[in-house]
C-alpha positions as CSV (number, residue, x, y, z in Angstrom):
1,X,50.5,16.4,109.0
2,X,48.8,12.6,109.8
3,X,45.6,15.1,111.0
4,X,45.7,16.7,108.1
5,X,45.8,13.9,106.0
6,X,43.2,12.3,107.5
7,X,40.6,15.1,107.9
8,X,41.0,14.9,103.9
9,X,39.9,11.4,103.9
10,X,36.6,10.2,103.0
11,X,35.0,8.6,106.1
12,X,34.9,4.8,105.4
13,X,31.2,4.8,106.7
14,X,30.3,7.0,103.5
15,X,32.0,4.5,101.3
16,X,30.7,2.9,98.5
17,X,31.7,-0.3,96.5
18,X,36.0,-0.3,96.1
19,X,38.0,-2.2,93.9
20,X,39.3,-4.6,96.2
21,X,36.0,-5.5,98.3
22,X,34.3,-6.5,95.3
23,X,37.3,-8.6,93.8
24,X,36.7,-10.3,97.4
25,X,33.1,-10.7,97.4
26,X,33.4,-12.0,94.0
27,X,35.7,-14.3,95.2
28,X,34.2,-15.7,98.4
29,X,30.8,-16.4,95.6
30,X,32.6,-19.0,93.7
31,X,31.1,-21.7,96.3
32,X,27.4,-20.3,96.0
33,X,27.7,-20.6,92.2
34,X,28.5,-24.0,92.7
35,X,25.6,-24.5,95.3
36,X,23.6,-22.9,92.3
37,X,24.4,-25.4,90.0
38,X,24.5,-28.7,91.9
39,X,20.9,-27.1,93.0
40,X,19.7,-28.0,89.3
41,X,21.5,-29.8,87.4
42,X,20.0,-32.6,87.8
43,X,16.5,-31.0,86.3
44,X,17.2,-32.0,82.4
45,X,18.8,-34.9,82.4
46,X,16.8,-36.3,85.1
47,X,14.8,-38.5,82.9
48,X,17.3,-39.4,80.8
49,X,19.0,-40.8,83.7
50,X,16.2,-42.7,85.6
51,X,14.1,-43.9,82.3
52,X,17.0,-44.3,79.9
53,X,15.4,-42.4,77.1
54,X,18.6,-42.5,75.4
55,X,18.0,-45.6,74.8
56,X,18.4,-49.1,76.1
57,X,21.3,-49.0,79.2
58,X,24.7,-50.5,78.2
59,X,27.8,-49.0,79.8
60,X,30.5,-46.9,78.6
61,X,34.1,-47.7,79.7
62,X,32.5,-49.8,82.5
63,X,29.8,-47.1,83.7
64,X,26.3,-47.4,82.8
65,X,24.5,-45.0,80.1
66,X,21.6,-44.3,82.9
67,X,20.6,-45.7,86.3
68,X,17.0,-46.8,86.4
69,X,14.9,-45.6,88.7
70,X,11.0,-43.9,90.2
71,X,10.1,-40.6,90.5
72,X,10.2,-41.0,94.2
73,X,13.7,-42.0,94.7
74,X,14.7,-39.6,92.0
75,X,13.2,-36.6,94.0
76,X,14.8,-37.9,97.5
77,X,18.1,-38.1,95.0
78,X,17.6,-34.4,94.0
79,X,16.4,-33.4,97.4
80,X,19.6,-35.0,99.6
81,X,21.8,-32.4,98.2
82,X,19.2,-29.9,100.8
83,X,19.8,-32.4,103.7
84,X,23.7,-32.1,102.8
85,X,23.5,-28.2,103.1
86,X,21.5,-28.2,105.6
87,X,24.1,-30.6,107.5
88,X,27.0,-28.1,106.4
89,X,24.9,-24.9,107.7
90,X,24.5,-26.2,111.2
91,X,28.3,-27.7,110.9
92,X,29.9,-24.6,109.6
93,X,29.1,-22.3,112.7
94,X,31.7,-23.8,115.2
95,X,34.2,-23.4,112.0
96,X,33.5,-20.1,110.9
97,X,33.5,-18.8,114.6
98,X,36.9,-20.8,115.3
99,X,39.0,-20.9,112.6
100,X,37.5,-17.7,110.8
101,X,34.9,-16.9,107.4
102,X,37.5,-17.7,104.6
103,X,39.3,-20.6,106.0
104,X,35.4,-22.1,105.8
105,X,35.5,-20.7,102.4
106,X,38.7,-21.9,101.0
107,X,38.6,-25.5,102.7
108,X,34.7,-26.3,101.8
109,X,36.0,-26.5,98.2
110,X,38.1,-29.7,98.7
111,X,35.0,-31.4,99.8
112,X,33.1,-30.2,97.3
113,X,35.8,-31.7,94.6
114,X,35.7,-35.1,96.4
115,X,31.8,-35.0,95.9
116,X,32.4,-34.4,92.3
117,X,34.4,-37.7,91.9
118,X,31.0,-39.4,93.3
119,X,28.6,-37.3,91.0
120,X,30.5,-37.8,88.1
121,X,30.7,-42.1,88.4
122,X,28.0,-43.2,89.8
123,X,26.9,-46.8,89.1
124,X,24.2,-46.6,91.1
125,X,21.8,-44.5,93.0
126,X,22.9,-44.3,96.2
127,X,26.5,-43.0,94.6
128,X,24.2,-40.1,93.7
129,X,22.8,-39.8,96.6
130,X,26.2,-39.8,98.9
131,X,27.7,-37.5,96.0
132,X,24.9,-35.3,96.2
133,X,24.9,-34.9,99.7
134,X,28.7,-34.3,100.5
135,X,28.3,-31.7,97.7
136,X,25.2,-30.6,100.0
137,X,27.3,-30.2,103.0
138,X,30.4,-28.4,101.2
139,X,28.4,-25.5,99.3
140,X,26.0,-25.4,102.3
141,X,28.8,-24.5,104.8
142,X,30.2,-21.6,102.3
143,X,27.1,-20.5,101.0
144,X,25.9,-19.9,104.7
145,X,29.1,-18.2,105.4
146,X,29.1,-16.4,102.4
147,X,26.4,-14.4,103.5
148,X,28.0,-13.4,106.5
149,X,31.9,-12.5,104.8
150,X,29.6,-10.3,102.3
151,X,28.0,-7.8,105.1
152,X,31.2,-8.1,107.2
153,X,33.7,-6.8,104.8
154,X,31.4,-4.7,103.2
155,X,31.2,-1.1,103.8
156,X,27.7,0.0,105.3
157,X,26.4,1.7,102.0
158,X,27.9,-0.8,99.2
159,X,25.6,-3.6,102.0
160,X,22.9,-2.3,99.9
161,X,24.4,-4.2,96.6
162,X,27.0,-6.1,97.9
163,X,24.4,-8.2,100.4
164,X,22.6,-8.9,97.6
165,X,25.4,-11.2,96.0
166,X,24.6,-14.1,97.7
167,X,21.2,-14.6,95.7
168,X,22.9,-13.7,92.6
169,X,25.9,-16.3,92.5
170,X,23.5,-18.9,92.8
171,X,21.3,-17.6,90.4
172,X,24.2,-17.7,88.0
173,X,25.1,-20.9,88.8
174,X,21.7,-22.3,88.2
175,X,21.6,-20.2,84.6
176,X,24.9,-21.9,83.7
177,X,23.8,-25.4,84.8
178,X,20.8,-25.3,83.0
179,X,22.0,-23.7,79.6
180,X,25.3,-25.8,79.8
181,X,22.7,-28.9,80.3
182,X,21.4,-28.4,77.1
183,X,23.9,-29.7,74.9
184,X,25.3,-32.3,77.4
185,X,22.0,-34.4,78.3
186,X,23.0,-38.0,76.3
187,X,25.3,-40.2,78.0
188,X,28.1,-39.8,79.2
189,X,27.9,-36.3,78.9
190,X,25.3,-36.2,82.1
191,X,28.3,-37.3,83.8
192,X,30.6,-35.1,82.6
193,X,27.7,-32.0,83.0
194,X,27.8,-33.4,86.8
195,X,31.8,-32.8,87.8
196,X,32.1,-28.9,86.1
197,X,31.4,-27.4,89.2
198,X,35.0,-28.7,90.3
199,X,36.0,-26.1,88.6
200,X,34.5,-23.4,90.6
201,X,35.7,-24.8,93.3
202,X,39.4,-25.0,92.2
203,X,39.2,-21.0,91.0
204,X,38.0,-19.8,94.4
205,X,40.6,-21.9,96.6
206,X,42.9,-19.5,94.2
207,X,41.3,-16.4,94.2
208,X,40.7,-16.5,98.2
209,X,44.0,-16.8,99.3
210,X,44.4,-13.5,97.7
211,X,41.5,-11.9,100.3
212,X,41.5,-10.5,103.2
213,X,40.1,-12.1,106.5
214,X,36.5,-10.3,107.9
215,X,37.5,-7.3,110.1
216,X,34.6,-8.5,112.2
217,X,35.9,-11.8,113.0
218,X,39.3,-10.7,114.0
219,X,38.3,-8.6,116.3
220,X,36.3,-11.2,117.7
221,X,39.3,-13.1,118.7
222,X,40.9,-9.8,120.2
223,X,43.6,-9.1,117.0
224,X,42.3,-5.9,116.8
225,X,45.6,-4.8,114.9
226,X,45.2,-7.5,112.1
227,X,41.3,-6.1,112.3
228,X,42.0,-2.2,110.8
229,X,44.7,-3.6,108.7
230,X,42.3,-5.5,106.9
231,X,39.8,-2.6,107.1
232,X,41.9,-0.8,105.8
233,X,42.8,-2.4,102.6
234,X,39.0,-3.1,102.1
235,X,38.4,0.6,102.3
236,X,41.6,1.8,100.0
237,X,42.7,5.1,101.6
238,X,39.5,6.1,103.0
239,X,39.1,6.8,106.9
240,X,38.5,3.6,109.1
241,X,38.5,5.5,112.4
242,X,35.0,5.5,113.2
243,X,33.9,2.3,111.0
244,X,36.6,0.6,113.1
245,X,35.6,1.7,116.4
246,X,31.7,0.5,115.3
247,X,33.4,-3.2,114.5
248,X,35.0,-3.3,118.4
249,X,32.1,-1.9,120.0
250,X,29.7,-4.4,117.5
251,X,31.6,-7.5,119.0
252,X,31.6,-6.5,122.4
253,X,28.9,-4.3,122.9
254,X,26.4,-5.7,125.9
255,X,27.8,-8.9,125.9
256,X,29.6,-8.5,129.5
257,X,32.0,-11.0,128.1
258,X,35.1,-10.6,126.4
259,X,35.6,-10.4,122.6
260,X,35.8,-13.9,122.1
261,X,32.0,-14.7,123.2
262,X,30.1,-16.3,120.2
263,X,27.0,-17.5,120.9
264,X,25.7,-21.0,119.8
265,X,22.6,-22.8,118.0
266,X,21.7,-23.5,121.2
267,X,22.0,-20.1,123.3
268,X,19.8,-18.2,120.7
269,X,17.0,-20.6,120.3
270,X,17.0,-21.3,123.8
271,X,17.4,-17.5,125.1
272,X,20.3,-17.5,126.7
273,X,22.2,-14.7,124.5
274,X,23.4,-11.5,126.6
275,X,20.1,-9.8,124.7
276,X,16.9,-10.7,123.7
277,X,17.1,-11.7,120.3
278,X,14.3,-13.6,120.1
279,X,12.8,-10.8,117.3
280,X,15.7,-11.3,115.2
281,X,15.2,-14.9,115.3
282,X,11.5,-15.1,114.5
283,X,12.6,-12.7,111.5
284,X,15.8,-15.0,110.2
285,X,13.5,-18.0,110.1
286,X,10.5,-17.0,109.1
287,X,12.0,-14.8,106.0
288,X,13.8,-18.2,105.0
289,X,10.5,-20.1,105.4
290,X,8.6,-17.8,103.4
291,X,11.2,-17.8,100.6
292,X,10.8,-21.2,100.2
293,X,6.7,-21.8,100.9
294,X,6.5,-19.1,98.2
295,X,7.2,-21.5,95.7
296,X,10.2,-20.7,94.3
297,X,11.8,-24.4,94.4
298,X,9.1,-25.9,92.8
299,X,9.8,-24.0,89.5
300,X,14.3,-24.5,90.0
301,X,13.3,-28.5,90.3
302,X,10.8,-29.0,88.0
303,X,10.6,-25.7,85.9
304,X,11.1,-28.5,82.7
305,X,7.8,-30.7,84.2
306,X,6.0,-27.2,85.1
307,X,6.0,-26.3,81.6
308,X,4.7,-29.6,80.3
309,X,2.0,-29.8,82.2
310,X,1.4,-26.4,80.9
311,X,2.2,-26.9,77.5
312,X,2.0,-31.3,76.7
313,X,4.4,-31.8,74.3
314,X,2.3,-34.0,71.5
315,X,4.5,-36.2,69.0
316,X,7.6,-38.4,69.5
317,X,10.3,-36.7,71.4
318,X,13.9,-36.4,70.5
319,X,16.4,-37.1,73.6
320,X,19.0,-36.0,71.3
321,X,17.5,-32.3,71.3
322,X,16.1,-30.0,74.0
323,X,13.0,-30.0,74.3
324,X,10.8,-26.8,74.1
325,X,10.0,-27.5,77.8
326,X,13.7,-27.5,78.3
327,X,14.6,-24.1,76.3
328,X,11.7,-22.4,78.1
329,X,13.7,-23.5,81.3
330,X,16.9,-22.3,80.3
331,X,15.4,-19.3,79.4
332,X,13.7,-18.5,82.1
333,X,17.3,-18.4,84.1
334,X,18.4,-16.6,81.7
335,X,15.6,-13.6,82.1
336,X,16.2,-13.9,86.1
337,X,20.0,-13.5,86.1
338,X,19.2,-10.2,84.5
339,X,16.5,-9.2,86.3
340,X,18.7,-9.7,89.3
341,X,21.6,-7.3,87.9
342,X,18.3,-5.1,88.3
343,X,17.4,-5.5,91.8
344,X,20.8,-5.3,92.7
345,X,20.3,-1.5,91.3
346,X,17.0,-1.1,93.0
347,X,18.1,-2.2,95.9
348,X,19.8,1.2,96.1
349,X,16.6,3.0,96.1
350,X,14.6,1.1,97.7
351,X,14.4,-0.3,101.7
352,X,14.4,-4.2,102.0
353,X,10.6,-4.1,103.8
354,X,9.1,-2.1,100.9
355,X,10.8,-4.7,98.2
356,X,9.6,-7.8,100.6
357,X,6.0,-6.5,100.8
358,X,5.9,-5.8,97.3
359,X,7.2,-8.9,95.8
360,X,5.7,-11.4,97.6
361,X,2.3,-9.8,96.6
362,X,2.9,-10.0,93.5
363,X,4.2,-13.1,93.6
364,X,0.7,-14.2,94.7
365,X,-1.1,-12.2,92.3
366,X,1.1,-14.6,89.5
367,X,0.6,-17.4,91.1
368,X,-3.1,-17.2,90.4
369,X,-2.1,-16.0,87.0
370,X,-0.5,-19.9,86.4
371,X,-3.1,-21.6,88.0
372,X,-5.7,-20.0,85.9
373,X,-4.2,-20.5,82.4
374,X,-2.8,-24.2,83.4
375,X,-6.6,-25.0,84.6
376,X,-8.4,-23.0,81.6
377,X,-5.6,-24.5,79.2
378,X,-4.0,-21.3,78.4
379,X,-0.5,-21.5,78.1
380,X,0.3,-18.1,77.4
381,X,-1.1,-16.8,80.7
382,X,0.3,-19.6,82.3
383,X,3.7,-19.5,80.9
384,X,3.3,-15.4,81.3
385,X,2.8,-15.8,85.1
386,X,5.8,-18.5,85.5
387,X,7.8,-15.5,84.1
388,X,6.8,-13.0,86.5
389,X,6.6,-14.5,89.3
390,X,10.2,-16.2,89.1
391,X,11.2,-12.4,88.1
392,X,9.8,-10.6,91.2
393,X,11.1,-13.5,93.3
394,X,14.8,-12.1,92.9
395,X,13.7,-8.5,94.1
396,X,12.7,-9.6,97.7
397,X,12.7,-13.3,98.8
398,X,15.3,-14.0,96.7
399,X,18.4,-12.0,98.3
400,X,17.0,-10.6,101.5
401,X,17.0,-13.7,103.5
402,X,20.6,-13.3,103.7
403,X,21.1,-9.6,104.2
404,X,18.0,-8.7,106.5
405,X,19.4,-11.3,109.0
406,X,23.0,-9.8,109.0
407,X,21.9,-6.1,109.3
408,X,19.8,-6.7,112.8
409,X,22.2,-9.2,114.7
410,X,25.0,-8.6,117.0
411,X,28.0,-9.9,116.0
412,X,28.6,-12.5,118.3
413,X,25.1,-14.4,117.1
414,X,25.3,-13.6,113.6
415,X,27.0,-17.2,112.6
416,X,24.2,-19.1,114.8
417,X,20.8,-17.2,113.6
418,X,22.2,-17.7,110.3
419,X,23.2,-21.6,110.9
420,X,19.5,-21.7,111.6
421,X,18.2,-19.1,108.9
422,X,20.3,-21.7,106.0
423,X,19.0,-24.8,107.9
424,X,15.6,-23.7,107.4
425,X,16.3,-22.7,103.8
426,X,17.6,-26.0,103.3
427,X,14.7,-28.1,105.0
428,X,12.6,-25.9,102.5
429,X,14.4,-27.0,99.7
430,X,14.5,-30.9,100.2
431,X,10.6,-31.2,101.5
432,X,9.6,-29.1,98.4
433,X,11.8,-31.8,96.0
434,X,10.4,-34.6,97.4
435,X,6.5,-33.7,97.6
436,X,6.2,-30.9,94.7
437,X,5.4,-33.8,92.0
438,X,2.8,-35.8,94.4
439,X,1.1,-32.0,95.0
440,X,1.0,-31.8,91.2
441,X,0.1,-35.3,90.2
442,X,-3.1,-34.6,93.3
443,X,-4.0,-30.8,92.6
444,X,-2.8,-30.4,89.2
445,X,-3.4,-27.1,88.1
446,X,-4.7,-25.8,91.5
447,X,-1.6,-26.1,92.5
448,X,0.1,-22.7,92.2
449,X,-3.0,-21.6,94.4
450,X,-1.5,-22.7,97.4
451,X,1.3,-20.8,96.7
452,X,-0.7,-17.9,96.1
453,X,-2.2,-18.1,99.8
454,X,1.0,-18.5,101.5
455,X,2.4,-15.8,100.1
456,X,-0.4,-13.7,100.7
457,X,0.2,-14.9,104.3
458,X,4.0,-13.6,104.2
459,X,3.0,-10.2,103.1
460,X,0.8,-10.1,106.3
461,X,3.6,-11.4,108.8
462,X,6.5,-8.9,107.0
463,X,3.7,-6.0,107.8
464,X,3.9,-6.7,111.4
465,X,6.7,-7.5,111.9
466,X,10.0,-7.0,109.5
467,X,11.7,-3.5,110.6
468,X,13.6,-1.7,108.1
469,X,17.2,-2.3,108.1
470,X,18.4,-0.4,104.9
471,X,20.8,2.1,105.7
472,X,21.1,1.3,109.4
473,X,23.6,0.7,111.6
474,X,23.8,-2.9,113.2
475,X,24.3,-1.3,116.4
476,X,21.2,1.0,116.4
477,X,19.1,-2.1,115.0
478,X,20.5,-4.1,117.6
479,X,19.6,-1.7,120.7
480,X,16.5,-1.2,119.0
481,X,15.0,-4.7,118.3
482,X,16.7,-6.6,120.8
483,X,13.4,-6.0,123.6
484,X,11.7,-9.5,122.6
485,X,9.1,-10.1,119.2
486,X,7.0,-6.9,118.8
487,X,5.3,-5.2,116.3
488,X,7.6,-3.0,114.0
489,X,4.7,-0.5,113.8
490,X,4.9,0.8,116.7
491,X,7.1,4.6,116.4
492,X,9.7,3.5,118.8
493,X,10.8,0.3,116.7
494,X,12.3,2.8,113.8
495,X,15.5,3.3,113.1
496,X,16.6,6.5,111.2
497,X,18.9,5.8,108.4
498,X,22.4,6.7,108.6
499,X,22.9,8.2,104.9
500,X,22.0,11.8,104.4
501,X,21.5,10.6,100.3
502,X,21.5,14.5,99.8
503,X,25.7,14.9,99.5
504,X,26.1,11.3,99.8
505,X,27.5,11.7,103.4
506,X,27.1,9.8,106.2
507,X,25.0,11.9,108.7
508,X,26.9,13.5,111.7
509,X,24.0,13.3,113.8
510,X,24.4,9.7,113.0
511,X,27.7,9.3,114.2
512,X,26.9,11.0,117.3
513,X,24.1,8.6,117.8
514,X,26.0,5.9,117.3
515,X,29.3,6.7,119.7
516,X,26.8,7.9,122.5
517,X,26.2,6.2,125.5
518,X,23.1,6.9,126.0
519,X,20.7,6.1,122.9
520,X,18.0,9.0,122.1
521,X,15.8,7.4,119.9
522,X,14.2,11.2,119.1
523,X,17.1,12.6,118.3
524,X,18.5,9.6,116.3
């Protein structure tokens, strides 16, 4: 009768989205909405703060209306929250490898509530600066981890949607920073605009005690029964059997060690993993360094100074009112969260090196679009490009950086290429705030130009060398791409998908591939 019953099960590795993974993934992206919104909401009321435009600085039960201040200590301000990630990236990997994905999670919250105590009464800069970058190092550990819960509790074909949630929390928390900043830019209200992302913190320490561990990691630390329990609830009455025999053989496979190995920062970059991942590595970092040399930080730091210099706002301006400058930003958030609902549908359809190609070529054809109209003084081209570039971003750089990664490593280095995939990410981030206004204030409207090149120059290093990973086992990417860097062109770096999209069932041949021995590359 338990044969029976099972034979009538739907094999777990056919599965799409259930109830219960998304409640989880939903939950575990609480801390990424909050890295979202600490990532911008300092971009309204920045002035307000550092030049007082509010008027004259007197303080308000003890706490000054604004703390003067440059534009250079203002952008290392906005940028230390990068340096704090990038701290809690690096830190989080011993963490998440020990003590597990959502105890990193659940216990980066309480940091990132301390931070907001510091964010929210500040009397001075550097009380901005330390908030910002314990708030840094909180939402940097779980956003970084995030990634990795998503693909590990997700079942291979809701990867395709679920993977992309990491791009779209913290889209959503920089739409709700930004429109929230609107009404709240006077003082105190900056300060008050600065501790709301307590709140997200509080909600996911609740909602994550009511998820289930990663069914990766516990079978990294050899409780293999804890492992298909929690499999088992993430797939809700389907078949585990082969999806959990994949997740043992993922953590052990050629390691020669036991299931506890996890490799460190150290072992990948300096080659001493049981495999060669040095292709998997060159394609974690360099698909983080792209995202970020394509521009896209510029416009989430100073979208509001972008558009003036675009559009110079003529006239005395009212700090008591958003500026157009301001709603343009907001609005632009506002267009990307939906046009990421979007790509999270096309990224159904479509593999992840057709949507990378694609996007950052476009991204450099609008990039030319903004410098043209900002040098020939025409907003509406200008304005037009900022628009379609920010859109396209969310199709390709924007989410793949965290799936691509996670669907081509072996287990037991996943937490240390993507320590240094976030790092890099993070390095991005803070160089870009800090230098993006000298660029502008040197190249003015030239500047989107460089942008243009270097994404021109991603769209030539993802053609050599970013496989496809859509669809594909970890395992088969793994025995594939593990042989060194190499061109993906070449016929024996493919990978035949897994999903025969025909009766939405996983391929048999697949499955055959994937238990055997011996991998036939022709056959598979």
């Amino acid at each position: 009768m338990q044969k029976l019953s099972t034979e009538n099960k739907v094999n777990s590795l056919a599965l799409g989205i259930t109830k219960y993974q998304l409640f989880c993934v939903l939950a575990a992206s609480l801390p990424s909405i909050s890295y979202g919104w600490n990532l911008v909401v300092t971009n309204l009321p920045g002035d307000i703060i550092i030049k007082c435009l509010a008027g004259q600085k007197h303080n308000i039960n003890g706490l000054p209306s604004c703390i003067p201040s440059t534009d250079t200590v203002w952008g290392a301000a906005v940028g230390s929250y990068a340096l704090g990630a990038l701290i809690g990236a690096i830190s989080c990997t011993w963490f998440s490898n020990r003590y597990g994905r959502r105890f990193v999670l659940i216990y980066s919250n309480f940091i990132g509530i301390a931070a907001t105590v510091l964010m929210a009464l500040p009397v001075n800069i550097a009380m901005v600066v330390v908030g910002r970058v314990i708030a840094g190092i909180a939402q940097g550990a779980a956003n970084g981890t995030f990634s990795s819960y998503t693909v590990e509790i997700a079942s291979p074909r809701a990867r395709n949607s679920l993977a992309c949630m990491t791009q779209m929390a913290v889209s959503i928390g920089i739409m709700l920073a930004l429109v929230v900043s609107l009404g709240m830019l006077k003082p105190p209200l900056w300060r008050v605009l600065f501790s709301l992302t307590s709140f997200f913190c509080l909600l996911s320490v609740i909602l994550l005690h009511f998820c289930v561990e990663s069914p990766k990691w516990l079978a990294m630390q050899s409780k293999s029964d804890k492992a298909q329990i929690a499999l088992q609830r993430l797939r809700q009455g389907a078949d585990v059997t082969d999806e959990f025999k994949q997740v043992i053989e993922a953590t052990q496979r050629g390691t020669g060690l036991d299931a506890n190995y996890t490799a460190s920062v150290a072992d990948v970059v300096l080659g001493k993993t049981p495999e060669n991942l040095r292709h998997q590595l060159l394609v974690a970092v360099m698909i983080m360094f792209f995202q970020q040399a394509s521009g896209i930080s510029a416009v989430s730091f100073y979208s509001t100074t972008l558009f003036n210099t675009i559009s110079t706002p003529t006239g005395k301006v009212d700090v008591s009112k958003p500026t157009f400058s301001q709603i343009l930003s907001a609005v632009l958030i506002l267009v990307a969260t939906v046009v990421n609902i979007i790509a999270v549908v096309v990224a159904n359809y479509l593999g992840r090196r057709t949507l990378m190609l694609t996007s950052h070529a476009l991204m450099a054809i609008f990039s030319v679009f903004i410098s043209v109209g900002s040098v020939l003084s025409i907003p509406s081209l200008a304005i037009t490009g900022v628009f379609l570039y920010f859109s396209v971003f969310f199709f390709g750089p924007g989410p793949l950086p965290w799936v691509v990664p996670n669907e081509m490593t072996p287990t037991y280095a996943i937490s240390a290429v993507m320590a240094l995939n976030n790092s890099v990410g993070y390095l991005g981030i803070f160089v870009v705030g800090l230098i993006f206004s000298p660029i502008v204030s040197v190249m003015h409207g030239y500047t989107f130009l460089l942008f243009a090149g270097l994404n021109a120059l991603a769209f030539v290093f993802f053609f050599f060398f970013l496989p496809e990973t859509k669809d594909r086992l970890v395992t088969d990417m793994v025995k594939t791409h593990s042989v060194g860097i190499h061109s993906v062109l070449h016929p024996k770096y493919k990978v035949k998908a897994y999903v025969n999209r025909n009766n939405s069932q996983t391929s048999s041949t697949a499955l055959e591939c994937e238990s055997a021995d011996n991998f036939d590359l022709a056959k598979c």
